[in-house]
C-alpha positions in Angstrom: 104.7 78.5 80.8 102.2 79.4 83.3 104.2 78.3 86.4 107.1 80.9 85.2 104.3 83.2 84.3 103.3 82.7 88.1 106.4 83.3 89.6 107.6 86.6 87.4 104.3 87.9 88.7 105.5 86.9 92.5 108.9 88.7 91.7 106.9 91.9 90.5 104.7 92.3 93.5 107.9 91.5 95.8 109.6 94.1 93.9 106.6 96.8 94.6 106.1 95.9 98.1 110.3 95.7 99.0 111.6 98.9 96.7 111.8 101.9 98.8 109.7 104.8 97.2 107.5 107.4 97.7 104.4 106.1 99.3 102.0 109.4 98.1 103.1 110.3 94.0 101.7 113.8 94.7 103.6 114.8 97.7 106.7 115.4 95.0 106.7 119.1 93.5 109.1 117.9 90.8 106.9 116.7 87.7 109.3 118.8 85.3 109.5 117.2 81.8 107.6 115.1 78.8 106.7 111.9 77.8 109.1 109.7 79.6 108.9 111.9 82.7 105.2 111.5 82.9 105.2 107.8 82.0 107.5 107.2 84.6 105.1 109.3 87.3 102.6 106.9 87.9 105.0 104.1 88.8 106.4 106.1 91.7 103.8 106.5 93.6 102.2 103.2 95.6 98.5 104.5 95.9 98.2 105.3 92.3 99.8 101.7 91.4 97.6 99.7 93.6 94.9 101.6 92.3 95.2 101.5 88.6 96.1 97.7 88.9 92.9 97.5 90.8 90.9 98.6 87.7 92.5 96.3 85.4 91.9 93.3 87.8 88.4 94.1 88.9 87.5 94.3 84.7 88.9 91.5 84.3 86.7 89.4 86.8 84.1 91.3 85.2 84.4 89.5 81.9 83.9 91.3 78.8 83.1 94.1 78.2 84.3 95.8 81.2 87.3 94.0 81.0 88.4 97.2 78.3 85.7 99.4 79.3 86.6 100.0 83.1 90.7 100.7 82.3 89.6 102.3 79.7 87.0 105.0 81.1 90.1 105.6 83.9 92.0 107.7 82.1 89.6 109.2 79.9 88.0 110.8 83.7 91.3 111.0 85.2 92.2 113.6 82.5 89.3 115.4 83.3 89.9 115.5 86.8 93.9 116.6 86.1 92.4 119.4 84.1 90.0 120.5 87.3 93.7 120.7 88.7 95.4 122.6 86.4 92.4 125.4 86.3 92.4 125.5 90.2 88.7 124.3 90.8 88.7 123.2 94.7 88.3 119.4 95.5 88.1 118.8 98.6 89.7 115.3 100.4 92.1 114.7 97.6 94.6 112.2 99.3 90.7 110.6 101.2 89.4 109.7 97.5 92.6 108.2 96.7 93.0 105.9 99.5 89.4 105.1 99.3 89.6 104.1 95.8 92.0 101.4 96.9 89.9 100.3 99.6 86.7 100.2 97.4 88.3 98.7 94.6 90.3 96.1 96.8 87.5 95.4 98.6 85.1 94.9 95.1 87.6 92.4 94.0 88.1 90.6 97.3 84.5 89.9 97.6 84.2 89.0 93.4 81.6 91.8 93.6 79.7 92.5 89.9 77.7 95.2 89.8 75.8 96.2 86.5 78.4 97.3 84.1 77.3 101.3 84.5 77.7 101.3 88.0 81.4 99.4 88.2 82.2 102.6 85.1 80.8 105.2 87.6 82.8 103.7 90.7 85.8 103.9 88.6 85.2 107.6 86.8 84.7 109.0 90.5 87.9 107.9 91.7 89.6 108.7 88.3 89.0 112.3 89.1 90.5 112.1 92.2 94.0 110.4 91.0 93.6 112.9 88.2 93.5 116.1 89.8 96.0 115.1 92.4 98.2 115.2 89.2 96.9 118.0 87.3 97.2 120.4 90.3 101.2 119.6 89.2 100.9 120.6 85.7 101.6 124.2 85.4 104.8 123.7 87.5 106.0 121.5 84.1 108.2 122.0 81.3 106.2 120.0 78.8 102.6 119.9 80.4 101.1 118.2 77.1 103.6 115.5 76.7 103.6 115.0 80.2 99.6 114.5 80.6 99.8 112.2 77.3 102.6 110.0 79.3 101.1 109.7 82.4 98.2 108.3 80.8 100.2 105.9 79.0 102.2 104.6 81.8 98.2 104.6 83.7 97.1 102.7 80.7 99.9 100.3 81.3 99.3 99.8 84.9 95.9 99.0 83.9 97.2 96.3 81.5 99.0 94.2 84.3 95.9 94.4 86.3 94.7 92.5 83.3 97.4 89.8 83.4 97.3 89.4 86.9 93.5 88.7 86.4 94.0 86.1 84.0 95.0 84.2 86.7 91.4 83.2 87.3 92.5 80.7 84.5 94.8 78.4 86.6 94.2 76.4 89.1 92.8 78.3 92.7 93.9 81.4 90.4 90.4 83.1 91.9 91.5 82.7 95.4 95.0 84.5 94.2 92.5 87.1 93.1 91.3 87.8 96.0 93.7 87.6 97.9 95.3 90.4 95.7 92.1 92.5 96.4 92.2 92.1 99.7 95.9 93.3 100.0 94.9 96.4 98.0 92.3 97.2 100.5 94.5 97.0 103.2 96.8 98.8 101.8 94.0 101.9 100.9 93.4 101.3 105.0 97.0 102.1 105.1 96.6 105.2 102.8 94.0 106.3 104.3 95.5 106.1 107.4 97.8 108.6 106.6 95.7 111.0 104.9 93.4 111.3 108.1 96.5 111.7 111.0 
């Protein structure tokens, strides 16, 4: 059971990392539609995956009761910051706070860093509002902006939930060093991100 639980996890992340796709989910102008549409959205776009996964991972190695708290403050924040883009307030360095909340959050679980529970909840709200306004500044352009917000932060939420599984690895055997080797490949990848929103 866990050794095919270990290898369906393999196939997912060789699935993310080999399926061509948009790198940036914001870069698209088409967020037209509801629930499905929006669900869908944060799956599509490889710095909000890596991201959101992040959270779920880095609660999890934070025990209880971040390990609901943190994926659960995301898109509570991250609504707020989509509704700072749908009214037009200026944030500055969008795509910077994106790729820098993979980085941070790669980089917190990479080095099994546990800050006191507040601080790992602020870490996460700050970069919430980024991901969140990168999408909310796409909301008036949609059909069914409601329907749309409540799906993207169902499909978040879900994203957040196989950050989860993929942190209950620390339950097998070497399953920490998994870990953090995950984190570490979310930081590089943030590098990546970052990368791009600099050049």
């Amino acid at each position: 059971m866990i050794l095919s639980l270990i290898k369906f996890r393999k196939l997912f992340f060789l699935i993310l990392i080999l399926t061509p796709q948009v790198l940036f989910a914001h870069d698209t102008g088409d967020v037209a539609g509801g629930l499905s549409s929006g669900f869908l959205h944060p799956f599509t776009g490889f710095d909000h995956v890596v991201a959101m996964i992040a959270v779920g991972i880095w609660g999890t190695q934070l025990k209880q009761p971040a390990i609901w708290l943190l994926p659960v403050t995301f898109p509570v924040v991250m609504a707020f910051g989509a509704m700072l883009g749908v009214i037009g307030v200026p944030l500055p360095g969008i795509e910077i706070g994106i790729a820098l909340s993979a980085i941070v959050l790669g980089g917190a679980i990479c080095f099994e860093a546990k800050p006191e529970l507040w601080v790992a909840a602020i870490i996460v709200g700050i970069f919430a509002i980024f991901h969140g306004y990168a999408h909310g500044a796409e909301l008036p352009g949609s059909v069914q902006p409601l329907a749309y917000g409540v799906g993207f932060v169902v499909g978040t939420g879900t994203l957040h939930a196989i950050g989860i599984s993929l942190g209950l690895l620390e339950k097998v055997k070497k399953g920490d060093k998994i870990i953090r080797v995950f984190g570490a490949l979310i930081a590089l990848a943030g590098i990546y991100f970052l990368y791009n929103a600099i050049v």
